[in-house]
C-alpha positions as CSV (number, residue, x, y, z in Angstrom):
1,X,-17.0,98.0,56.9
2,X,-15.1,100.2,55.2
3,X,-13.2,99.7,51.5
4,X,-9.3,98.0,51.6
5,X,-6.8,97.6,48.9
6,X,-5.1,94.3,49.2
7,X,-2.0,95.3,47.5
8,X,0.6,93.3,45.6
9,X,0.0,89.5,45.7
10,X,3.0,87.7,47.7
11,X,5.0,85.7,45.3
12,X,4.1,82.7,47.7
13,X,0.4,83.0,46.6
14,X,1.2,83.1,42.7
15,X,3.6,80.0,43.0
16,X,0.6,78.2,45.0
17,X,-1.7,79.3,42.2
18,X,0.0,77.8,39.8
19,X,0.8,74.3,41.0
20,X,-2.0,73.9,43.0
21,X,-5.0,74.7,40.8
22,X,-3.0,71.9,38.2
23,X,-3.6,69.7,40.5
24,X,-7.4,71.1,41.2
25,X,-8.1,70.9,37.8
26,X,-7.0,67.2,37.5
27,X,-9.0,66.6,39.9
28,X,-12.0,68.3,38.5
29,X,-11.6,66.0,35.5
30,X,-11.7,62.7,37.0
31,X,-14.4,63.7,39.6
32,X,-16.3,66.9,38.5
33,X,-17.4,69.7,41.0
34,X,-18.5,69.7,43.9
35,X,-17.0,66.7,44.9
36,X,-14.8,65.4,48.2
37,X,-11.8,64.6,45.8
38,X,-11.6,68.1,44.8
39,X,-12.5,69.9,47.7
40,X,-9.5,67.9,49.5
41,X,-7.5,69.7,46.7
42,X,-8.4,73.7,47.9
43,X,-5.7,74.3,50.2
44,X,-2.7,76.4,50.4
45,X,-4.1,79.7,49.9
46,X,-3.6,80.4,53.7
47,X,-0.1,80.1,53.6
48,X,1.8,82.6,56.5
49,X,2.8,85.1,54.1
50,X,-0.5,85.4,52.1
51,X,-2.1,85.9,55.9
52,X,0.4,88.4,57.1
53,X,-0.1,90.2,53.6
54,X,-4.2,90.7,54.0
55,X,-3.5,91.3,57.8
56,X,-0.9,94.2,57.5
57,X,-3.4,95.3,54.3
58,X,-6.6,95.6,56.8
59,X,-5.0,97.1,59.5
60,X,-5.2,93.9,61.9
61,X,-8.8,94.5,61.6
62,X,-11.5,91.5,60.0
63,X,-12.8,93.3,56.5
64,X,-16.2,92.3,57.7
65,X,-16.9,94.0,61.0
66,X,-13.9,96.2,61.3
67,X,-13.0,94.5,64.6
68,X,-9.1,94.1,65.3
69,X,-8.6,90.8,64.8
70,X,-5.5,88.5,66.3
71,X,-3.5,86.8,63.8
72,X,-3.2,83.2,64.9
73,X,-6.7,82.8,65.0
74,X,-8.4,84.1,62.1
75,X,-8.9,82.5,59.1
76,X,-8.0,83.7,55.5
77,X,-11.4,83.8,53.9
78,X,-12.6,83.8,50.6
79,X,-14.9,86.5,49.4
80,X,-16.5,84.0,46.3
81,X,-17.0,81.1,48.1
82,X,-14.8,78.2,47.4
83,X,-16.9,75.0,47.7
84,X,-20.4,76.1,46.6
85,X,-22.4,79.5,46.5
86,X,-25.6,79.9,48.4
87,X,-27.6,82.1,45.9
88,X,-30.0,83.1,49.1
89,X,-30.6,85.7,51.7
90,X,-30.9,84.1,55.5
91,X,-34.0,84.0,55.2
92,X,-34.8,82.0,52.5
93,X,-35.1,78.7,51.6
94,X,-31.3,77.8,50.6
95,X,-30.3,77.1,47.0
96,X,-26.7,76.1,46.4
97,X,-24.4,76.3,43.0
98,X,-22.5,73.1,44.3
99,X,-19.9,74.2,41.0
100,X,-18.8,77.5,42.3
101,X,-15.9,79.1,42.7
102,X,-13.3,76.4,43.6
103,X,-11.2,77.7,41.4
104,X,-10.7,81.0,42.5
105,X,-9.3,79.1,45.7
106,X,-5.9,81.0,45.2
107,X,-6.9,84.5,43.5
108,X,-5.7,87.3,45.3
109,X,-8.6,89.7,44.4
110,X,-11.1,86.4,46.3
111,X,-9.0,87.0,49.1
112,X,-9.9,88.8,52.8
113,X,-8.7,88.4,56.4
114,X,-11.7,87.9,58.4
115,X,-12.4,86.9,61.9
116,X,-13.8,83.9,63.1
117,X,-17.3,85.0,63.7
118,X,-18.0,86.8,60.6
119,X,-16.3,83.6,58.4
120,X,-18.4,81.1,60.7
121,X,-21.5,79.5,59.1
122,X,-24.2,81.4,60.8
123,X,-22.6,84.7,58.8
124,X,-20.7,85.0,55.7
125,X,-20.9,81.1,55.5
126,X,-21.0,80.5,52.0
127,X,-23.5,83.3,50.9
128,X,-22.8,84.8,47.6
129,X,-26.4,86.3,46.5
130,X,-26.6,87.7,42.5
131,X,-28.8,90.7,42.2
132,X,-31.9,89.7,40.1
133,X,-31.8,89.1,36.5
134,X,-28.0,88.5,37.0
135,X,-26.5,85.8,35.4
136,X,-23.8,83.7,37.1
137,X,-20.4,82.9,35.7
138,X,-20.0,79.6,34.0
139,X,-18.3,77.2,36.2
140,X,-15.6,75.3,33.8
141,X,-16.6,72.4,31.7
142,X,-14.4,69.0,31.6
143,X,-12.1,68.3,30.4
144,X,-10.2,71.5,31.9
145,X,-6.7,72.0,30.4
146,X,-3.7,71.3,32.6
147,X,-2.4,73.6,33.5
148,X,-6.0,75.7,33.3
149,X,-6.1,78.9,31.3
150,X,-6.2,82.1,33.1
151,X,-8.8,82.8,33.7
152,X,-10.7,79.9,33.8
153,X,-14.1,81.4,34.1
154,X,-14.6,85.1,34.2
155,X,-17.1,86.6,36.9
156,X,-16.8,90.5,35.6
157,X,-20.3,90.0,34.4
158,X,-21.9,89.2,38.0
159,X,-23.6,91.4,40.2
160,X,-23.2,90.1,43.7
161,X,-25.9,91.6,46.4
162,X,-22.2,90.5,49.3
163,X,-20.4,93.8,49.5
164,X,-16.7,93.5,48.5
165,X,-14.8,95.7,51.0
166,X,-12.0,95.6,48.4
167,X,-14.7,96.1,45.5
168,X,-15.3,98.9,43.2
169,X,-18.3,99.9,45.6
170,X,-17.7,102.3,49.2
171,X,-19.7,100.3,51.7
172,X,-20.3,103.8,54.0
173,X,-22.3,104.4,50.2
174,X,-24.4,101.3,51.5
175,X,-24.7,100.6,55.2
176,X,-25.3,103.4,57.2
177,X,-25.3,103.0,61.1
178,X,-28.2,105.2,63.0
179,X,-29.1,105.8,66.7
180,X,-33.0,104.3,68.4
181,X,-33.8,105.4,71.4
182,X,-32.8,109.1,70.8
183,X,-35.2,110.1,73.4
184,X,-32.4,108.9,76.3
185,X,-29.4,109.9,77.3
186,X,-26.7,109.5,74.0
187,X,-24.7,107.0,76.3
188,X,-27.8,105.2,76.2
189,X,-28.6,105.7,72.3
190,X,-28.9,102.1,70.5
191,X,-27.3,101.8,66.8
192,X,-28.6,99.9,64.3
193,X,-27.2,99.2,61.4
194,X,-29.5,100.1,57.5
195,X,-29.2,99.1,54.5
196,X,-29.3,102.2,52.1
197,X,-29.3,99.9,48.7
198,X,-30.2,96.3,47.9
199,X,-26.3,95.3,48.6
200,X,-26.2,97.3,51.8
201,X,-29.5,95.2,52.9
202,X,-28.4,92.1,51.9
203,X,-24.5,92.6,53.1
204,X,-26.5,93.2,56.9
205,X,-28.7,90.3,57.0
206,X,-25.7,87.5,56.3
207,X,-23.4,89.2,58.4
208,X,-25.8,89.6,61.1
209,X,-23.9,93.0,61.6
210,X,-26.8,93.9,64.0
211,X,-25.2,91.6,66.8
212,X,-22.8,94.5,67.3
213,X,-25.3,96.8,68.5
214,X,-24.1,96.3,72.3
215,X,-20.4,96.5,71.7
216,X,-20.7,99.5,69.1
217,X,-22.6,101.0,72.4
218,X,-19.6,100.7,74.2
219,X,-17.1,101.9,72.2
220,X,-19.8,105.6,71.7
221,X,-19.2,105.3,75.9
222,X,-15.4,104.5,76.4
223,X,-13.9,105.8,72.9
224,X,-16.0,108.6,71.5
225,X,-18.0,110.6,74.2
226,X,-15.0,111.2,76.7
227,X,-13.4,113.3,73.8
228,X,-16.8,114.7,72.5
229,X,-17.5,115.9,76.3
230,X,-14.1,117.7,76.3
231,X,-15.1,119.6,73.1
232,X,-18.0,120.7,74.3
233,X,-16.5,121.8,77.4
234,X,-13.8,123.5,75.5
235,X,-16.7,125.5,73.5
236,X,-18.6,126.3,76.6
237,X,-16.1,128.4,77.7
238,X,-15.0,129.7,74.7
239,X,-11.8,128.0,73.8
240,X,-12.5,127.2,70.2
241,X,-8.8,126.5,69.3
242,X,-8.7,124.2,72.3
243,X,-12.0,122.2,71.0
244,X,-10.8,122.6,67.4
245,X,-7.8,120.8,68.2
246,X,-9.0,118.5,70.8
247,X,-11.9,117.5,68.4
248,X,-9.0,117.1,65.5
249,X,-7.1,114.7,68.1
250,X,-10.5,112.6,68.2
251,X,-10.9,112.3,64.2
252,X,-7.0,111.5,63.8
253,X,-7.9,108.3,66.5
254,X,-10.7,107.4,65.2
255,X,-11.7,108.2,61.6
256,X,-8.3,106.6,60.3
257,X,-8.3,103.0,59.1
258,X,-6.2,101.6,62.1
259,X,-9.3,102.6,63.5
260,X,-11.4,99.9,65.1
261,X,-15.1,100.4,63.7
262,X,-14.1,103.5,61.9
263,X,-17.0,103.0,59.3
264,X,-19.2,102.7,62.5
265,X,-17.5,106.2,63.9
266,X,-18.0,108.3,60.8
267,X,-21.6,107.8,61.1
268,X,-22.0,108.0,64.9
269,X,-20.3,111.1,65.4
270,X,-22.5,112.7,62.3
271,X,-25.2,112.2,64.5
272,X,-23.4,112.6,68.3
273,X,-22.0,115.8,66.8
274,X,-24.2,117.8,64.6
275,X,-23.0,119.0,61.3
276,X,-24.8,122.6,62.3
277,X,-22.6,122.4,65.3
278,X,-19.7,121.6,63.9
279,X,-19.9,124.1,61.4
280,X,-20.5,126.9,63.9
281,X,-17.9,126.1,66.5
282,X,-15.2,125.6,63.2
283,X,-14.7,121.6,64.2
284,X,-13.5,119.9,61.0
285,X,-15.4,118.3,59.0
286,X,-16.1,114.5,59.2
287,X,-13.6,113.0,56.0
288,X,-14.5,109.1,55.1
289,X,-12.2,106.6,56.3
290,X,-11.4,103.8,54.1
291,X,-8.9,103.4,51.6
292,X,-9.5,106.2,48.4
């Protein structure tokens, strides 16, 4: 995962917003939240052009996994969920906020192209974990003014254990990606993914980020070792401007955020290519992908 800026909201969205969570909030009066006669209300935020927007802004990639993602397919996702927040990790018992966050439905800043996998509901699901001690936002009271104030409910205040990839926070701060099985061959080095905070911990249990241990494998074999291998050659027989470029051309593929699994990349090649090594032979240095 690495960190995204949406950019500007399309106009479509902002029209949406505003007719749309009118309607919501009538809703909400006559039957409260959660209920079926709302929930049938949250729609439109997915329109085409609010889609294309996210996709073009993520670099065809889902802003979970950092897989490239096909457009038809994937849903528009919601990083607040919009029809109840499951206050728990996997592993524990569940424990819903049936009130939360329906109307953030059409908030650009809730907004993220995922894939299907990562928005099914053995991931991201509805999970939206609060650090502890954190308090979380008031959902509205009835009656709710039509049309609803803006906005409704602030959620500055919370301190959500989900990473936001378009958040304050630089998830390759929080998630680090390390080889097992070191003692093999490195085409047959495992990676597992670590949390290196409480958010980085929690972000790797609900999206189960550890299922792409085998295909992050694959890409070290196909995408990164070829090129590394040619370096190495290149500084075997002392060409160091032909393995400074060559190993340039590999960060330029790889480390940019077109790049699928570039968050996963900057770590393995830290560790496939030693900084000592790198520094010796004059290879560049590693710089973070991710938007700045």
């Amino acid at each position: 995962m690495i960190r995204i800026s949406r950019g500007a909201e399309p106009t479509t969205l902002t029209r949406a917003a505003t007719t749309r969570l009118s309607v919501a909030a009538e809703r909400f009066n006559l039957h409260g939240a959660p209920s079926d006669e709302l929930k049938r209300k949250l729609t439109g935020y997915n329109a085409r052009s609010t889609k294309q927007a996210l996709f073009l802004a993520q670099k065809q990639k889902c802003a979970w996994c950092e897989r490239l993602t096909d457009f038809s397919s994937a849903p528009v996702e919601h990083y607040r969920p919009k029809d109840g927040a499951w206050r728990n990790l996997p592993h524990e018992p569940r424990k819903v906020d049936g009130g939360h966050y329906w109307w953030l439905s059409w908030t650009w800043s809730n907004l993220l192209f995922s894939c299907m996998r990562c928005n099914d509901q053995a991931h991201k699901a509805n999970y939206f974990p609060l650090k502890s001690g954190t308090v979380a936002a008031s959902p509205p009271a009835a009656p709710l003014s039509v049309p609803p104030p803006v906005p409704i409910s602030a959620v500055s205040g919370e301190q959500p254990l989900l990473l936001d990839p378009a958040g304050g926070l630089d998830p390759l701060d929080h998630i680090e990606w390390r080889p097992t099985k070191m003692s093999f061959d490195r085409r047959d080095w495992t990676w597992t993914p670590l949390g290196l905070t409480v958010e980085g911990s929690a972000t790797v249990a609900i999206l189960k980020l550890d299922e792409l241990a085998d295909r992050l494998q694959g890409h070290v074999r196909t995408r990164l070792l070829p090129s590394i291998e040619e370096v190495e050659a290149h500084v075997a027989k002392r060409r160091r401007p032909a393995a400074r470029q060559r190993w340039k051309k590999l960060l330029e593929n790889n480390l940019v955020p077109e790049a699928e699994f570039s968050a996963f990349t900057w770590y393995a090649l830290g560790h496939l290519v030693r900084e000592d090594y790198r520094i010796l032979h004059g290879l560049a240095a590693l710089e973070r992908p991710g938007a700045r």
